[in-house]
N, C-alpha and C positions, 0 to 999 in steps of 0.2 A: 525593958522587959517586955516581951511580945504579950500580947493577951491570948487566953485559950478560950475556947469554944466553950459551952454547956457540957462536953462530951469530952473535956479534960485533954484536946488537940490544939495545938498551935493553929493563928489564923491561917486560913488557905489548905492545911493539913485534913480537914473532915469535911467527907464528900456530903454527907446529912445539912450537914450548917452550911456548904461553899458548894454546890454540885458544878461539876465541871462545865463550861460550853457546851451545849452541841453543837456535834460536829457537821458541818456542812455537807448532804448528803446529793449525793450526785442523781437527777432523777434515773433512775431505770430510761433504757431507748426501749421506744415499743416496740413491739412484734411486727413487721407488717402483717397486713390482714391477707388472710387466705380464703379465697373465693372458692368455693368447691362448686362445681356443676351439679344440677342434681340428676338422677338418673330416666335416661327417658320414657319416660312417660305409656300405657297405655293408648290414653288420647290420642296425642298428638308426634309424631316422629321430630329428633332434636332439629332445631333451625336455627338460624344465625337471626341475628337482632338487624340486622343489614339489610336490606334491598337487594333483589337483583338487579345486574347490570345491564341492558340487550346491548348489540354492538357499536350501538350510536355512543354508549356511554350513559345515557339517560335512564333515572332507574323506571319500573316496570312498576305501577300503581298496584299494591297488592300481591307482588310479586314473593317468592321466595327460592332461595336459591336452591337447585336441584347436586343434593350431598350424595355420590357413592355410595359413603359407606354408614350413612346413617338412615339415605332415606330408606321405608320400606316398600316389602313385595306382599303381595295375604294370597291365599290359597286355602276354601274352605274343604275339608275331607269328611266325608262319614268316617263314624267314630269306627264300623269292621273296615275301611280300608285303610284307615290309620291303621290301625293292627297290621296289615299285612307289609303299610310301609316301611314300620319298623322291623321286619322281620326281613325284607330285602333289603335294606338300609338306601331307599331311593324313592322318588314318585315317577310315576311312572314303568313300562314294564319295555327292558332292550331285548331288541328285537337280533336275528343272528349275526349280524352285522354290527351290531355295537349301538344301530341308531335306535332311537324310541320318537313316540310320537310329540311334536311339542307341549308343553304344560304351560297353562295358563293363571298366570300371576295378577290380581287385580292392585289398583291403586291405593283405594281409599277402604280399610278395613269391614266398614258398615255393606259396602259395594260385594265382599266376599261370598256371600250366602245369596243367592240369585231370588226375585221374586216368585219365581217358579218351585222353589220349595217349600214359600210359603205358601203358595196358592196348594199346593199338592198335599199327599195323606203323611207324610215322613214331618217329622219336626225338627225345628232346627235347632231344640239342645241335642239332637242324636250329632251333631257336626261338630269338629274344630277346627282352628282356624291356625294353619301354620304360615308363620309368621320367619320373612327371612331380608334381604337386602338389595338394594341395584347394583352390588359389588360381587354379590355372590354368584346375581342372576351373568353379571357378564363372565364372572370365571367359567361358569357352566357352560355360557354360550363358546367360549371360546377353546372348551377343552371338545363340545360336540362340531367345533370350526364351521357355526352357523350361526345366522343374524338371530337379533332380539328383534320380536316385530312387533308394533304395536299397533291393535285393532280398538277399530272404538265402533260401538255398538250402533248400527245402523243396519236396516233392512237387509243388505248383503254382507256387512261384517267384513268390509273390505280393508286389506291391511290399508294402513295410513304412512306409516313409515317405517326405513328397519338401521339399527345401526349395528354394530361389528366394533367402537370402539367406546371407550369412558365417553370423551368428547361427542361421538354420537349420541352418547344416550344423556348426555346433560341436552343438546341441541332439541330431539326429541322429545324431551318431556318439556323443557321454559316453556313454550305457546299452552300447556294444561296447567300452569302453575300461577294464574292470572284468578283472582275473586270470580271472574265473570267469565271463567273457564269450569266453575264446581263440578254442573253437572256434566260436562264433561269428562272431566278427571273421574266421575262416580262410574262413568258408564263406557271405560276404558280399560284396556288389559294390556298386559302385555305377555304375547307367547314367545318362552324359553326354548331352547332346542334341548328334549331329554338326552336320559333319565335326569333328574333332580337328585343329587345326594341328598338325604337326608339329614348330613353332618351340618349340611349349610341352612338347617331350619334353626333360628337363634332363642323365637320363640313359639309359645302354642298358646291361644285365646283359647277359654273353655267356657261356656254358659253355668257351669252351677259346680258347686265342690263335689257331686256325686261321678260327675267326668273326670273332675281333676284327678281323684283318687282312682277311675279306673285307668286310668293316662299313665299315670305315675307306677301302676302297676307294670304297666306293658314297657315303661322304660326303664325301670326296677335290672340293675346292676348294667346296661350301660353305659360308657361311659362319655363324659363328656355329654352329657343330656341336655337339650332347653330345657329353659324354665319352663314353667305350666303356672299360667296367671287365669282365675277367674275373671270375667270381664263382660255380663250379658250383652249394655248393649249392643254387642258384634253381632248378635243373636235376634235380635230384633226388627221388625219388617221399617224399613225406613223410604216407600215410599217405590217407585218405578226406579231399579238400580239395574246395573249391569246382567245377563244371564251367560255371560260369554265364559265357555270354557266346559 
């Protein structure tokens, strides 16, 4: 005669009295992980974790590698000539020929607003600072089918070198891309062959949210707009910088 449970069930028959095995449960596979880049930065333009290479092979102390389409270009504008950039949609003014005069792109953001504004009566929240590429600057050059030159600040302001391709203007920049190249690189430009389109500014530095909103006013319906990032210290005197341009 089989025995019944408390629960008036045959042994093995009630799951209370006898609860089944668990069942052996397979772990989950994990996800792998997903590394998201983060976006870049105000500070500092994006750079690889890597060293540069120079031709020997040997990397370059301090070095970093000179990206197209990451590194940047700065160009500081008074806040009426912005206005009127946006209304021609270029910097710069073409002349009947189609050429304009070169524009001058600096290096390093803080470098963009020359010491000579601040030394002057005009302040340099009246400025912003349009923010664009080495990718852009070479499309430009190569739609005006004239070099990028790059001047670095000295008594005569003498070009230093000029390139016409990608691979030139990687070549051209490595020797400023050295720690013990800064000031340098601070006090260096590079002139574009105009006009500038304006489509190729990606962003615009403002000193204080009362720019931002009149910024945003004057790009108010179109399209395809830069961003507009608050950002003083771009704004602030850092010392004997570039005046070039």
């Amino acid at each position: 005669m089989n025995e019944e449970c408390i629960h008036g069930f045959e042994r093995g028959f009630c799951a209370a009295c006898y609860p089944p095995e668990p069942a052996d449960v397979a772990e989950p596979a994990k996800k792998p992980r997903v590394v998201r880049s983060k976006p870049m930065s105000l500070r500092e333009p994006a750079q690889s974790t890597q060293g540069s290479r120079s031709a020997g092979g040997s990397n370059m102390v301090g070095a970093r590698p000179v990206d197209l389409d990451t590194r940047r270009i700065y160009r500081a504008v008074h806040i009426d000539e912005f206005s009127a950039i946006v209304t021609e949609g270029r910097i710069g003014d073409a002349h009947d020929d189609g050429a304009a005069a070169p524009i001058a792109f600096v290096l390093v953001p803080e470098a963009s607003i020359g010491a000579d504004v601040f030394a002057g009566e005009r302040s340099a929240t009246e400025f912003v600072v349009l923010v664009s590429t080495l990718r852009a600057a070479l499309a430009t050059a190569e739609e005006a089918h004239g070099p990028i030159e790059l001047v670095e600040a000295s008594p005569s302001q003498a070009i230093a070198a000029e390139a016409t391709t990608g691979a030139d203007l990687v070549r051209m920049l490595r020797p400023l891309d050295h720690e013990d190249a800064a000031e340098r690189l601070a006090a260096a430009a590079l002139t574009i062959p105009g006009p500038f389109p304006f489509e190729r500014v990606a962003l615009i530095g403002v000193p204080n949210d009362k720019v931002r909103l009149r910024v945003r006013e004057l790009l108010s319906g179109r399209p395809g707009a830069p961003r507009v990032a608050v950002y003083p210290p771009w704004f602030q005197p850092t010392g004997e910088l570039s005046t070039i341009g």
